[in-house]
N, CA, C and O atoms as CSV, one atom per row, in Angstrom:
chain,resi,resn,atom,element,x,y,z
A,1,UNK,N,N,0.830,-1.174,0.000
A,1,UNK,CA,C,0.000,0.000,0.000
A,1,UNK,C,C,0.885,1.251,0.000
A,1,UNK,O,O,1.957,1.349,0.598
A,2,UNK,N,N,0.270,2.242,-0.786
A,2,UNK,CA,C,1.355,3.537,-0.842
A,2,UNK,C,C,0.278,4.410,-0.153
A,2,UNK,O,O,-0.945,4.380,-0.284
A,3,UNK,N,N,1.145,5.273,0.695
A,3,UNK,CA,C,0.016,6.396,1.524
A,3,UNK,C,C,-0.327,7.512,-0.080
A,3,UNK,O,O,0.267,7.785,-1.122
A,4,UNK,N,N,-1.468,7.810,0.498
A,4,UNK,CA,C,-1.385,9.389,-0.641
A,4,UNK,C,C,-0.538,10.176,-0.528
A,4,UNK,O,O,-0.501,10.957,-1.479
A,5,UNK,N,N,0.624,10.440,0.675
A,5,UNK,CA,C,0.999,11.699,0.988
A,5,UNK,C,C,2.383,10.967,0.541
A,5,UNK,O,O,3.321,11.747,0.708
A,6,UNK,N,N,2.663,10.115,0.192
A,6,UNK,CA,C,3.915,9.637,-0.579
A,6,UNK,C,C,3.973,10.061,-1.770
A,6,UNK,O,O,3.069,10.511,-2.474
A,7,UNK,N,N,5.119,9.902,-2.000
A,7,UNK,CA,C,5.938,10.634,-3.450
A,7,UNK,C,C,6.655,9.260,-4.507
A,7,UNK,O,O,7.838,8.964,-4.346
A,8,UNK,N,N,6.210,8.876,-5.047
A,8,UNK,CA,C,6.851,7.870,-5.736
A,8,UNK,C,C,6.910,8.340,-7.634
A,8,UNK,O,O,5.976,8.652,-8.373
A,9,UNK,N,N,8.215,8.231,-7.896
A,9,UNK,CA,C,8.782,8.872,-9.393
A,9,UNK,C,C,8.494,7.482,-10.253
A,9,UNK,O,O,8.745,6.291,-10.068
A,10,UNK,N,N,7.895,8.187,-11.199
A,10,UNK,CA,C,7.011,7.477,-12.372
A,10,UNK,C,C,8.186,6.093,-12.761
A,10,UNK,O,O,7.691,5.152,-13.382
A,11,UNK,N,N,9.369,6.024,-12.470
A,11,UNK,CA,C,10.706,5.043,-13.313
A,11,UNK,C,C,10.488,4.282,-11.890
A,11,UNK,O,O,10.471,3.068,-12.087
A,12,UNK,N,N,10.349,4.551,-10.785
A,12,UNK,CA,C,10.537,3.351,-9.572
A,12,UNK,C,C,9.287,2.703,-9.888
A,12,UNK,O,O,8.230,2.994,-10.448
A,13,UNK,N,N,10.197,0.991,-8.898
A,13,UNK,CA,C,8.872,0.236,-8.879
A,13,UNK,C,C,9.123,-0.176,-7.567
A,13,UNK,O,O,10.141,-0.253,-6.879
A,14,UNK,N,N,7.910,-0.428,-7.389
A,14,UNK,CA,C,6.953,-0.746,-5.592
A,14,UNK,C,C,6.320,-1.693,-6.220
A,14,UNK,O,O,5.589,-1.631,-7.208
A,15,UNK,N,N,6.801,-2.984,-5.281
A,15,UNK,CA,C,5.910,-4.136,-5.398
A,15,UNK,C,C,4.774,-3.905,-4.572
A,15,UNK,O,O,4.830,-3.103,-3.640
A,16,UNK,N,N,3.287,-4.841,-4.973
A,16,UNK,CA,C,2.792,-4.549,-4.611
A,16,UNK,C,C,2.254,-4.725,-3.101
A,16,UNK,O,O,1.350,-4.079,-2.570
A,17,UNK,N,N,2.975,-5.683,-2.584
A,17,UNK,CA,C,2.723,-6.274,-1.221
A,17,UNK,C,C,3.477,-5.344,-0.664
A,17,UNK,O,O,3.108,-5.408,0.509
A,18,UNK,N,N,4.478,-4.329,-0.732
A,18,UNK,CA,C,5.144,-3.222,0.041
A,18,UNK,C,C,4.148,-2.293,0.468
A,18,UNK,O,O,3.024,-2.100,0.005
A,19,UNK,N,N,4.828,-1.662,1.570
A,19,UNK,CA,C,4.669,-0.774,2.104
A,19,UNK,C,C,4.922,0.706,2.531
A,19,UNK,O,O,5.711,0.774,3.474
A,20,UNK,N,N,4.412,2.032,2.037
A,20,UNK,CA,C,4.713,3.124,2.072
A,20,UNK,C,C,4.210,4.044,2.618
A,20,UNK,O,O,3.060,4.314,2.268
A,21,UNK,N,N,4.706,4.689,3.432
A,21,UNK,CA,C,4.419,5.559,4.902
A,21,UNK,C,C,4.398,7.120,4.160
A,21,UNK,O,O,4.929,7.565,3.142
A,22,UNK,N,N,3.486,7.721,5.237
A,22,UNK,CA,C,2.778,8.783,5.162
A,22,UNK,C,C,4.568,9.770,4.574
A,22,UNK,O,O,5.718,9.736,5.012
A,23,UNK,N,N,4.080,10.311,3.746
A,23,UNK,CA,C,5.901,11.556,2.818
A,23,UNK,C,C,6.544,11.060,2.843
A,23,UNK,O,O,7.593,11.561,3.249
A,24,UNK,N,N,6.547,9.508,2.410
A,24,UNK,CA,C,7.704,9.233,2.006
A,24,UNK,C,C,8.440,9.203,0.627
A,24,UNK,O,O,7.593,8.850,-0.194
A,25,UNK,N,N,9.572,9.405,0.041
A,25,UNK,CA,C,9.463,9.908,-1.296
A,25,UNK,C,C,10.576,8.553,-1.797
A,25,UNK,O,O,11.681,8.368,-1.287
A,26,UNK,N,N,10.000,7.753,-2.841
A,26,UNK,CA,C,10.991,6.973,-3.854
A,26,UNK,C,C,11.338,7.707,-4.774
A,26,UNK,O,O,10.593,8.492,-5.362
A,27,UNK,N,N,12.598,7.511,-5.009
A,27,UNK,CA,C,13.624,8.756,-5.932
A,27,UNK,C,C,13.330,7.655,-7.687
A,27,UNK,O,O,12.670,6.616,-7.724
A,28,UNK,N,N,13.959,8.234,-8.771
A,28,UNK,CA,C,13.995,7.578,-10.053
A,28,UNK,C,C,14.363,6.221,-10.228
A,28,UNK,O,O,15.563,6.025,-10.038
A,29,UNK,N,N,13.621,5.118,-10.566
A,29,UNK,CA,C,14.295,3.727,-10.912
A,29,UNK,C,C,14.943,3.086,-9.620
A,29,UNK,O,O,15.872,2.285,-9.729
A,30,UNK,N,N,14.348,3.517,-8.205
A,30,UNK,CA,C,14.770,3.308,-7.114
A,30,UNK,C,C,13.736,1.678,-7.298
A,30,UNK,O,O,13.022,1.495,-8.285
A,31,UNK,N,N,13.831,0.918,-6.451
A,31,UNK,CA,C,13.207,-0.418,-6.410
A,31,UNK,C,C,12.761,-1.015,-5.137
A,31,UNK,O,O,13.549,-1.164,-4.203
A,32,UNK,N,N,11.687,-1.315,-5.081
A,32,UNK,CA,C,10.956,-1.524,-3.559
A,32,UNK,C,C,11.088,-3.377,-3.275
A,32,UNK,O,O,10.257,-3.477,-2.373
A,33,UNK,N,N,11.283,-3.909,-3.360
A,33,UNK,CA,C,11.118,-5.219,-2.972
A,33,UNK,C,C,9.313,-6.208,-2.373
A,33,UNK,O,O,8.878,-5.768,-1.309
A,34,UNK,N,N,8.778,-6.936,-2.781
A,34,UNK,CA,C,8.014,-7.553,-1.668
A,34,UNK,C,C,7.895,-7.197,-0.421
A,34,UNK,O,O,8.936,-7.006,0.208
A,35,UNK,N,N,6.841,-7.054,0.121
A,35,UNK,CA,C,6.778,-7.526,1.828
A,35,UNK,C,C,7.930,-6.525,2.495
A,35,UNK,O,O,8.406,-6.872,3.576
A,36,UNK,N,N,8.520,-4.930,1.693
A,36,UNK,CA,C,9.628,-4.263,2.393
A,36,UNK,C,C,8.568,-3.243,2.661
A,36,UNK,O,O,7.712,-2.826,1.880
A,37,UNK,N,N,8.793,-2.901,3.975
A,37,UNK,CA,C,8.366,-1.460,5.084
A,37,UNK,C,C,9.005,-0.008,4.758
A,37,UNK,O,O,10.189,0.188,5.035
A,38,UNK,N,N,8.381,0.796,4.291
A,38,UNK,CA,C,9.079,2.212,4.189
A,38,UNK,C,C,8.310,2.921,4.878
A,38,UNK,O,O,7.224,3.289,4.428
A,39,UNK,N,N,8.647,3.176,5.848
A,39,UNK,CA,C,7.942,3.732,6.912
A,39,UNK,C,C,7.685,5.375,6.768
A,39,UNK,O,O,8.190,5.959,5.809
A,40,UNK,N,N,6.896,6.097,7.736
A,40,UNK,CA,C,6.797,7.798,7.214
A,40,UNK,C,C,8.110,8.681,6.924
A,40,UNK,O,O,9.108,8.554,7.633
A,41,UNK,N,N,8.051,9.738,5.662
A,41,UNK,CA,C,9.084,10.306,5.848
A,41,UNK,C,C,10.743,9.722,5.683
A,41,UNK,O,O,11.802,10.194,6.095
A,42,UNK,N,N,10.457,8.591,4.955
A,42,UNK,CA,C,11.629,8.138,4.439
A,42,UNK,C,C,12.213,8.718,3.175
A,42,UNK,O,O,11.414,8.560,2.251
A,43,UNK,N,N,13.014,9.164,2.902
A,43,UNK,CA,C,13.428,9.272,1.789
A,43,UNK,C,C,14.749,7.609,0.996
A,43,UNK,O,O,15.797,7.110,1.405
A,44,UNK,N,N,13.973,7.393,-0.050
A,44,UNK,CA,C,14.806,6.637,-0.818
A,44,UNK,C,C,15.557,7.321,-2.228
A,44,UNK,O,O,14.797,7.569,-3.164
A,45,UNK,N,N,16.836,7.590,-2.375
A,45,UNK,CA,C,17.504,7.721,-3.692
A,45,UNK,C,C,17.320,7.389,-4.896
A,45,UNK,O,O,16.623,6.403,-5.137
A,46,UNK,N,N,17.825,8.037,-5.794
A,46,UNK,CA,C,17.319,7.091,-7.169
A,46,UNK,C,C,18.721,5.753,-7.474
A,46,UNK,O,O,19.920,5.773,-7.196
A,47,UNK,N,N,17.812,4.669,-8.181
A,47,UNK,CA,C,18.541,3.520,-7.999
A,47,UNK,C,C,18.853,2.719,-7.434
A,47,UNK,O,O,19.447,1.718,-7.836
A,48,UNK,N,N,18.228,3.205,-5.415
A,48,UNK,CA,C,18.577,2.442,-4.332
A,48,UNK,C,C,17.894,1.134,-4.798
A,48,UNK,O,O,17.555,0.932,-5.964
A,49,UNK,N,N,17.749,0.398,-3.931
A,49,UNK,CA,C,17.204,-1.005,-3.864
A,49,UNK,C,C,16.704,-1.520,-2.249
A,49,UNK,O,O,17.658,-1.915,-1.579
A,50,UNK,N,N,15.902,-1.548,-1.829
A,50,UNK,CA,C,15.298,-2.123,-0.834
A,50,UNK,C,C,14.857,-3.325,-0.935
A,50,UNK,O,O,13.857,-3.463,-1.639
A,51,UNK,N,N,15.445,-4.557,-0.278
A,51,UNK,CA,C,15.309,-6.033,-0.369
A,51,UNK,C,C,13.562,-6.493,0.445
A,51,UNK,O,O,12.837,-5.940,1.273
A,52,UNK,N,N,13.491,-7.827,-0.389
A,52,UNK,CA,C,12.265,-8.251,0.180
A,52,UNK,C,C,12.292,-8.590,1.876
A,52,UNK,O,O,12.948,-9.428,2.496
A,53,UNK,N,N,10.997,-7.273,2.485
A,53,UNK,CA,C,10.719,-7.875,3.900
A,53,UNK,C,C,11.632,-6.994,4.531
A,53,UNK,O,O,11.466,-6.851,5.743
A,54,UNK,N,N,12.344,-6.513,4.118
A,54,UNK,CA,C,13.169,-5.236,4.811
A,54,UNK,C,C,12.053,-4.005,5.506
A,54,UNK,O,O,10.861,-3.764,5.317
A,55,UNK,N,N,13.037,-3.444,6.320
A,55,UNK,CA,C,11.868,-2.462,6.821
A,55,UNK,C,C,13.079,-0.770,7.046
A,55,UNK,O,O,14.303,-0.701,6.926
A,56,UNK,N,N,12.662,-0.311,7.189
A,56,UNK,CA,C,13.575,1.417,6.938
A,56,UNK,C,C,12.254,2.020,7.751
A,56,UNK,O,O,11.038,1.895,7.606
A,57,UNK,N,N,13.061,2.694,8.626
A,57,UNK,CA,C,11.961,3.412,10.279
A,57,UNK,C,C,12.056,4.610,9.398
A,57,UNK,O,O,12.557,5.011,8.347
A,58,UNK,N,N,11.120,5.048,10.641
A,58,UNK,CA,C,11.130,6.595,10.377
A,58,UNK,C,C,11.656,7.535,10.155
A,58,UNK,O,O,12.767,7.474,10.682
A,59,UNK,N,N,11.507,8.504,9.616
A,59,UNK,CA,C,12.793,9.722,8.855
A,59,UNK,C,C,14.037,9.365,8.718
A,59,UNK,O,O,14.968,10.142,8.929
A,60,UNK,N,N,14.190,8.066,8.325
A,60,UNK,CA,C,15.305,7.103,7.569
A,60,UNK,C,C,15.881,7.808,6.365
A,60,UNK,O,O,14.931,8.448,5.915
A,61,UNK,N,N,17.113,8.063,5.481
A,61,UNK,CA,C,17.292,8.164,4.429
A,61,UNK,C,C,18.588,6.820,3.522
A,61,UNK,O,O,19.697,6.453,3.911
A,62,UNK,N,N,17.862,6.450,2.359
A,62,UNK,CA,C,18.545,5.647,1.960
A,62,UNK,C,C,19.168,6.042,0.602
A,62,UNK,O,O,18.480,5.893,-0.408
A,63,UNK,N,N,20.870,6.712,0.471
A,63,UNK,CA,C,21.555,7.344,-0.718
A,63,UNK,C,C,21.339,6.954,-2.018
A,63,UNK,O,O,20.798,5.850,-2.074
A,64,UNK,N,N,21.571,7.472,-3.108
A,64,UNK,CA,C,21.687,7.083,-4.523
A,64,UNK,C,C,22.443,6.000,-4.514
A,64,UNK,O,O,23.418,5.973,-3.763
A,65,UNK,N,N,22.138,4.903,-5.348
A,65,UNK,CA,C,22.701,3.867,-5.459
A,65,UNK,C,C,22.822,2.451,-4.701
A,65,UNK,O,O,23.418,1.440,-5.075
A,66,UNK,N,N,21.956,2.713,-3.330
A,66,UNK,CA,C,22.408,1.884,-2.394
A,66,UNK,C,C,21.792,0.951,-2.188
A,66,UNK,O,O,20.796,1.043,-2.905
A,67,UNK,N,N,21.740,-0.303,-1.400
A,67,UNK,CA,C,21.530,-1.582,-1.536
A,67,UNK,C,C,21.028,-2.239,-0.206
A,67,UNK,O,O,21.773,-2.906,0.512
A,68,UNK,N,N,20.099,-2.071,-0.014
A,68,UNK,CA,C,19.317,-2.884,1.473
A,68,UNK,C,C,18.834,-3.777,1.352
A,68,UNK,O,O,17.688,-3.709,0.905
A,69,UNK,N,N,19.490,-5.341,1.718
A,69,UNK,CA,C,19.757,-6.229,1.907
A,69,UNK,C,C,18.176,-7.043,2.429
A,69,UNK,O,O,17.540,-6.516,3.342
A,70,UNK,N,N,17.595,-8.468,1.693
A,70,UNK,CA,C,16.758,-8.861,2.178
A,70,UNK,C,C,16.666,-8.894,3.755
A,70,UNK,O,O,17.637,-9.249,4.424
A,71,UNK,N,N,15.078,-8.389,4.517
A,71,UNK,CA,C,15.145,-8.506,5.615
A,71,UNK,C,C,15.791,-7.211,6.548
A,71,UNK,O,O,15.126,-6.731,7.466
A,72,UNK,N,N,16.898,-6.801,6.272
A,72,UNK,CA,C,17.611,-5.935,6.861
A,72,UNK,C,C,16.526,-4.937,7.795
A,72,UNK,O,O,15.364,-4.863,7.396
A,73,UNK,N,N,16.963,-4.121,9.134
A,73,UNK,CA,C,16.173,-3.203,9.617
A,73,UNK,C,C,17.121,-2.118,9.407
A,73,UNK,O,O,18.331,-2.342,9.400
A,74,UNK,N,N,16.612,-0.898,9.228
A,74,UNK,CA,C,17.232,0.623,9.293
A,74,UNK,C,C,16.353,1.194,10.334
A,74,UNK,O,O,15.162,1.492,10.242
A,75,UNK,N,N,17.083,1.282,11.248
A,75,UNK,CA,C,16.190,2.317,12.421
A,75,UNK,C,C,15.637,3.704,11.984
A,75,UNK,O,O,15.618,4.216,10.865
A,76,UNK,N,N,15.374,3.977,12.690
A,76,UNK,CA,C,14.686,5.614,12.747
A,76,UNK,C,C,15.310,6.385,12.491
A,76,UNK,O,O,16.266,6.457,13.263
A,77,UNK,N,N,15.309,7.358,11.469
A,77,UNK,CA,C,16.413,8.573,11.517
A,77,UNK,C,C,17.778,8.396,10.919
A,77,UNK,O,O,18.607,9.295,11.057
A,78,UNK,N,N,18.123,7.078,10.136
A,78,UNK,CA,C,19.508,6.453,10.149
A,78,UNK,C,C,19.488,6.896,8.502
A,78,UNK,O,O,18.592,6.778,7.666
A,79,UNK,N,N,21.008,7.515,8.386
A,79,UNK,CA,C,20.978,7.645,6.599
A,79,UNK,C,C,22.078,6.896,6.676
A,79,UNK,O,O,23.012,6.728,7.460
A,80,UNK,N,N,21.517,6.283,5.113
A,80,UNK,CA,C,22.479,5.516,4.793
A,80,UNK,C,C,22.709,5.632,3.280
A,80,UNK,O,O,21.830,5.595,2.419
A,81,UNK,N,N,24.348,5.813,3.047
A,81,UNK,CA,C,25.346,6.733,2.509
A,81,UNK,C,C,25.043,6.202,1.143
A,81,UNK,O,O,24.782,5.001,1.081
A,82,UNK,N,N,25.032,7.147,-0.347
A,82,UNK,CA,C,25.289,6.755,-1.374
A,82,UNK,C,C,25.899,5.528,-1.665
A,82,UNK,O,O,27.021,5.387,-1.178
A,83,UNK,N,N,25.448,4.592,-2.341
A,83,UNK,CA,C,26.195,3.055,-2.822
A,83,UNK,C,C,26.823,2.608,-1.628
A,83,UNK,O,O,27.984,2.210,-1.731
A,84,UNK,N,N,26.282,2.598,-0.531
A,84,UNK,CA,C,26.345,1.371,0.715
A,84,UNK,C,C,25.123,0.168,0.382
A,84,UNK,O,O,23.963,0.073,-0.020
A,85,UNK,N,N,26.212,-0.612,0.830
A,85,UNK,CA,C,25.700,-2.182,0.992
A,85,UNK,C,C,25.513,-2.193,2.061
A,85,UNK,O,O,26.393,-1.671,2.745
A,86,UNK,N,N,24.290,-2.779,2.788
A,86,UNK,CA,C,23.377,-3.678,3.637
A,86,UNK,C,C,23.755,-4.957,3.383
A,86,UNK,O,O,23.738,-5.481,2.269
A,87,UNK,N,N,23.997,-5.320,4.106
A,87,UNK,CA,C,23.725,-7.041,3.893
A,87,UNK,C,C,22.233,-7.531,4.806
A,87,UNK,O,O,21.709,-7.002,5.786
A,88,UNK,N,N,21.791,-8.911,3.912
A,88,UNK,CA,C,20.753,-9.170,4.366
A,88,UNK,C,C,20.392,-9.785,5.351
A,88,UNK,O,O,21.098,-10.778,5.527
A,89,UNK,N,N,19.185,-9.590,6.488
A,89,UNK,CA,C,19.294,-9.189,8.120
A,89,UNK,C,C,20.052,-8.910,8.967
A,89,UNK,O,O,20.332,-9.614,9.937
A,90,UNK,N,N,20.661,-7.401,8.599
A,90,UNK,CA,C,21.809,-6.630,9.033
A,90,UNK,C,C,20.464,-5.646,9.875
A,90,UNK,O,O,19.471,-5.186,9.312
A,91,UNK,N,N,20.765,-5.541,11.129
A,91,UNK,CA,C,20.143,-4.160,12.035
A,91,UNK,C,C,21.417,-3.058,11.879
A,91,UNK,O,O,22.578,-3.151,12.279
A,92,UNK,N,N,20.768,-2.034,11.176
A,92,UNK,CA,C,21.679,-0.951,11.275
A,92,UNK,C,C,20.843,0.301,11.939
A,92,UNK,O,O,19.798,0.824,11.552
A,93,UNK,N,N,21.731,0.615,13.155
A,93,UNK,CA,C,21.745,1.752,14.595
A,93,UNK,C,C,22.362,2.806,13.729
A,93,UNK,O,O,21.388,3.167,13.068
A,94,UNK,N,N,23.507,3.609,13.275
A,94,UNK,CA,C,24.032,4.364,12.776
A,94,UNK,C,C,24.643,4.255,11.386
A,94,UNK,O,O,24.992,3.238,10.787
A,95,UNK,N,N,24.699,5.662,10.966
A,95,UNK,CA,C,25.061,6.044,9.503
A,95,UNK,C,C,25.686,5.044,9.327
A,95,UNK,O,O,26.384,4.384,10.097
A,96,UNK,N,N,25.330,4.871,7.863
A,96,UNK,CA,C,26.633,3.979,7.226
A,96,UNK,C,C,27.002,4.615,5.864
A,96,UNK,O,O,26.129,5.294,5.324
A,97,UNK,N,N,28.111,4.482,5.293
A,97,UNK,CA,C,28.510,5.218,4.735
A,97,UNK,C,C,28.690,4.098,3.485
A,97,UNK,O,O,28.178,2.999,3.700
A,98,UNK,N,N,29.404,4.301,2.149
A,98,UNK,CA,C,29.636,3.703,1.051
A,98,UNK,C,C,30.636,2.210,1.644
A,98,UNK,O,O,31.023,1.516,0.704
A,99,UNK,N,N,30.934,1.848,2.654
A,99,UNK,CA,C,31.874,0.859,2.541
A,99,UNK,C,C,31.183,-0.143,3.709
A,99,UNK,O,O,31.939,-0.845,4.381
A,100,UNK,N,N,29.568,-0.197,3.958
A,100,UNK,CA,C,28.774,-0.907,5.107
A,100,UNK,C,C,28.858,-2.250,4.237
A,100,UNK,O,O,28.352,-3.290,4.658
């Protein structure tokens, strides 16, 4: 389900069993996974990738290019850096930068 107050760019795709929280914005050709949580106020990059069943908290940001790992959690508030890798069911507490 996508909230109305979400922002999703005509080139991304959102599967449809995902989930999208009240402003949250998918950037260009960004990619949602199955069964993945984007909670309010997330921002996703263009190109990122969010794995199936993953979840990204609140006022989360996920960089251009980057890669969240099936399952994985992103806490609340946590950006995570242009072309960083997640690995899959990785809990990430703080920034991560291009070399996670």
């Amino acid at each position: 389900m996508i909230h109305p107050t979400a922002s999703v760019h005509p080139t991304a795709s959102v599967h449809p069993t995902a989930s999208i929280g009240e402003g949250a914005s998918i950037g260009p050709s960004a990619i949602v996974a199955p069964y993945a949580i984007i909670a309010e106020r997330v921002s996703i990059g263009s190109f990122a990738r969010v794995g199936s069943g993953a979840s990204v908290g609140p006022g989360a940001s996920i960089g251009k290019d980057a890669g969240i790992g099936e399952g994985a959690i992103i806490a609340p508030g946590v950006r995570v850096g242009e072309g960083a890798i997640v690995a899959p069911y990785t809990v990430v507490v703080h920034e991560k930068g291009r070399t996670t």
